[in-house]
N, C-alpha and C positions, 0 to 999 in steps of 0.2 A: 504494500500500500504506500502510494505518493505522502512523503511528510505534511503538506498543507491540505492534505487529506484524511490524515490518523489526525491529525489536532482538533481540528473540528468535532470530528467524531468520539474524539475523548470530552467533549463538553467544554473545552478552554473559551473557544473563540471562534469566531467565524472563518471562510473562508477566507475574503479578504483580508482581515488580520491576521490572520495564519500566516501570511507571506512576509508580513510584515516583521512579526516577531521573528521565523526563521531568519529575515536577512536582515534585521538587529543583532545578531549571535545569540537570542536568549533561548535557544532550543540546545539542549545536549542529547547527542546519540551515545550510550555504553560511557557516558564520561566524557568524550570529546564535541566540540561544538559543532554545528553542521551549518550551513547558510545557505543549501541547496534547497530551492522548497520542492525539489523533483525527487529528491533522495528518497531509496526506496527502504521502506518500514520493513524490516523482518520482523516475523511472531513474536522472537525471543530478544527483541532487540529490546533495551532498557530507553526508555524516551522520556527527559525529563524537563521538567521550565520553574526555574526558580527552587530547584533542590527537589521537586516534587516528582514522582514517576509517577506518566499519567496509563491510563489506560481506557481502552473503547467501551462505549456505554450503548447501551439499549437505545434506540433513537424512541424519543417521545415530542409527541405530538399535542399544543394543548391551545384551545384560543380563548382569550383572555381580554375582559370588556375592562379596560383600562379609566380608572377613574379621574376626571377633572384633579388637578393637583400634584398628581405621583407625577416623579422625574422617569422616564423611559432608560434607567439603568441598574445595573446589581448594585455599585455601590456609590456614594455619594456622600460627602462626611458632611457636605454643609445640608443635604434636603431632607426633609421631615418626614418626607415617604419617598419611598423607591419601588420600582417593580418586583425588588426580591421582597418586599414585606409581605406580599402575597401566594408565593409561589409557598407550598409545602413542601418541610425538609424533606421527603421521601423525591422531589422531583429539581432539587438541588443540583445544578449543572447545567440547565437550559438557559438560555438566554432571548431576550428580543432582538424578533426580526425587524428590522426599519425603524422610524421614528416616528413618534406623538409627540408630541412638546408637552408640557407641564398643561397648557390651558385649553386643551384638548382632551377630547375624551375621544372612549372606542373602542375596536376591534384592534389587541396587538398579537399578535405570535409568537409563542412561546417554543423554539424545542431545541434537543442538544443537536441537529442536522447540520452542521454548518455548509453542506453543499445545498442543503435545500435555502438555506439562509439565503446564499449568494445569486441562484435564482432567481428568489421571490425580491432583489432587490436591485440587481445590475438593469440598468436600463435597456438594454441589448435585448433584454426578456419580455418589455411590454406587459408588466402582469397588472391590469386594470385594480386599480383605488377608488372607491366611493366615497363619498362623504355627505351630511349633511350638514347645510349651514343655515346659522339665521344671520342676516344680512342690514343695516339698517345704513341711509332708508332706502325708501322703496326702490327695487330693480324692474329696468325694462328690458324689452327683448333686445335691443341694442346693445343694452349693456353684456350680455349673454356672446354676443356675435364678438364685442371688446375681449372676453374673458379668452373666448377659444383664438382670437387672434394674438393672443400674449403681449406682453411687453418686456422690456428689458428694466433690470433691477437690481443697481450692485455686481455689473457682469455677470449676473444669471438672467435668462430667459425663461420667464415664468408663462403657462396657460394651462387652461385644461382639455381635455377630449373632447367632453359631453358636459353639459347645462342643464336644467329644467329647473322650472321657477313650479313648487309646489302650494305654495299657498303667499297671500300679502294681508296683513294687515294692520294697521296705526302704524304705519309709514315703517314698516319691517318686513320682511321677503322670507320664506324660507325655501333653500336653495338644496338641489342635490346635482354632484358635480363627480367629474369621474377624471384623475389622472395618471399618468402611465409612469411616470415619472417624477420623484416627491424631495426637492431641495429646500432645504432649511427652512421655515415655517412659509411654504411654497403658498399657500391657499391666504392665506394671513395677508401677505407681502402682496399676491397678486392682486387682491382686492381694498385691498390699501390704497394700491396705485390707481385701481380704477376709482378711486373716492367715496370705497364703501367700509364702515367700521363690520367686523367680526366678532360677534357674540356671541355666538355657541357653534364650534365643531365638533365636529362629532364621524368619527369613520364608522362604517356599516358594512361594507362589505370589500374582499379581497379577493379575488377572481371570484369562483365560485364558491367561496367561504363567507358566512355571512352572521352577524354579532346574535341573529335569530332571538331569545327571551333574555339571556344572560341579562342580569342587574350589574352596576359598578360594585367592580371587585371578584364577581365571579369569573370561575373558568372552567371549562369544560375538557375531559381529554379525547383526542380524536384518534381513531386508531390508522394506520401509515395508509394502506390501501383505501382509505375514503379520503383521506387528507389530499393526498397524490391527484387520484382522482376532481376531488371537489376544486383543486388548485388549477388544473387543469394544464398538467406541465406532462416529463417525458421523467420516468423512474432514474 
């Protein structure tokens, strides 16, 4: 097994981090450092990061309605709540896929796959983001046309797929928006610029994965073959 492929799957870290750390030298193979992220894992090879030998884990799968307030990380010494306060010890070692911002709420993913991570998040992959938003004040269909023709932000190019204006009223919009690709509080920013405040976000659905009854704070575990499936990717 590929090194930036046994890490993930030991729980450490994603995909993409994975590379990172091996060519920082914090990865030890049998005692010696490796920087290769290709280097190939034997069985009995001892693989360690930061004195600790890791080793491959059960992949678990769980989706997780992310409450208004929690930081979208394991750890965080300055925030009051984090997304490990809610994960139980027995499911210790998963992490979040993508980002919520603190003032967001919603649908986040939970599991120790770090290839499935890197999918569900490299833009190359296309895997559709819903959301809903309330918007103040009121949006027209104009503004919807503004939205999907993007604008530039900080040298990001912010927009979304798809629009729909699901309900208006006392000069408020509630909006459901779908993008493919999700940069730092991307929906926030983009609607900023077109001169609309954002008041309540809220993500609902990830491809075919969807926040369904879950309450903030709940989570639900999914087992790999519906998860795969409902995601709508390639094993």
């Amino acid at each position: 097994m590929r090194l930036n492929v046994f890490l993930p799957r030991s729980g450490v870290c994603s995909r993409r981090k994975a590379d990172v750390l091996i060519k920082q030298g914090k990865v030890k193979i049998n005692g010696e450092v490796v920087k290769q992220p290709w280097f190939d894992v034997a069985g009995d090879d001892a693989v360690e990061i930061g004195g600790s030998r890791l080793k491959t884990n059960i992949p678990v799968y769980i989706i997780f309605y992310k409450p208004k307030g929690v930081i979208t990380t394991l750890k965080d010494k300055f925030a009051s709540q984090t997304v490990d306060d809610y994960i139980p010890a027995k499911f210790k070692g998963v992490f979040p896929v993508g980002r919520l911002d603190k003032d967001s709420e919603g649908l986040l993913i939970l599991t120790n796959d770090g290839n499935l991570g890197f999918s569900l998040t490299h833009p190359k992959f296309g895997i559709e983001k819903e959301y809903s938003l309330k918007v103040e004040p009121k949006v027209l269909p104009d503004d919807l046309r503004r939205a999907r023709r993007g604008l530039n932000d900080k040298g990001d190019f912010l927009k979304v797929e798809k629009a729909f204006i699901d309900s208006t009223y006392n000069n408020k919009t509630v909006l459901r928006v779908v993008v493919c690709e999700g940069k730092k509080r991307h929906l926030r920013r983009l609607f900023n610029g077109l001169g609309f405040k954002v008041t309540v976000l809220k993500r609902i659905r990830i491809a075919g994965l969807r926040l369904e009854n879950l309450k903030p704070g709940e989570l639900k575990i999914v087992r790999r073959s519906k998860f795969i499936a409902m995601l709508g990717i390639k094993k």
